[in-house]
N, C-alpha and C positions, 0 to 999 in steps of 0.2 A: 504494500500500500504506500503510493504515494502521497506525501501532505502538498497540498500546492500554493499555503499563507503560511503566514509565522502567527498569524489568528489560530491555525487548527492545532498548535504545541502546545496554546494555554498560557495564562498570563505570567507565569514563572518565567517561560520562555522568554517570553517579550521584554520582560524585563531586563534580562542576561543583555539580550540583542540591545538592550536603549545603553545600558552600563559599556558594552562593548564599544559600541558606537561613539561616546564621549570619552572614551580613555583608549581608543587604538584604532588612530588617523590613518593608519594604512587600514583595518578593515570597514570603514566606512568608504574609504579610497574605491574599495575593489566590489563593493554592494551600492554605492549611492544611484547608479544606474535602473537600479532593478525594484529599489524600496521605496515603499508612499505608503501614508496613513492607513490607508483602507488594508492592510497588513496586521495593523492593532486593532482588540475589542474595544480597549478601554477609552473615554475621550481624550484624558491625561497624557496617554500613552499619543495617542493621537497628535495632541499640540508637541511634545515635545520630539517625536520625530520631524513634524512639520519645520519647525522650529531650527531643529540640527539639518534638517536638508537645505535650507533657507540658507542660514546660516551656511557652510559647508561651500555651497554655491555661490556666495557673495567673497569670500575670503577665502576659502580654500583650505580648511583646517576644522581640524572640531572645535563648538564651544566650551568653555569653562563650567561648572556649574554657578561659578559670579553670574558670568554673563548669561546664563537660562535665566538667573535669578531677576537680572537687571532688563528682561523681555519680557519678562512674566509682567511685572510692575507695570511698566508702558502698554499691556496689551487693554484694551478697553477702550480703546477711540471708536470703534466701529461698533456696532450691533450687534453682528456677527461674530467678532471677536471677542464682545462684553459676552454673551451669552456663549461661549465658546469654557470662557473663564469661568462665569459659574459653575459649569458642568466639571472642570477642574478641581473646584473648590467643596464639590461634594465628597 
């Protein structure tokens, strides 16, 4: 059986995958092609891959956890994003 998301591993998994992702810039290097939101159950899970691809593509490096911290803050200009954050905050 093939799994064909990192959604069908379970949120243990996803997790591994986010921690990975922010601490070893070559393996986001070698998956930033292949990886989008729709990958995670969780919202959380959700905005901070968003977040780290964004990021990743504007600068070319993984974020810090400072700097998740200091996007998280800023995020809530839009509607979208304000209610994106709530869903976070549960």
């Amino acid at each position: 059986m093939t799994l064909k998301s990192i959604e069908e591993y379970g949120p243990g998994f996803q997790i591994k995958v986010l921690s990975s992702l922010l601490t070893h810039k070559e393996f986001l290097t070698n998956i930033y092609d292949i990886l989008n939101e729709d990958d995670f159950s969780n919202q959380a899970h959700k905005w901070v891959i968003t977040e780290i691809l964004n990021y990743y593509e504007k600068y070319h490096t993984t974020p810090t956890y400072t700097i998740l911290k200091e996007i998280y803050k800023r995020v809530g200009r839009g509607s979208r994003q304000r209610r994106r954050r709530k869903e976070i905050l549960k």
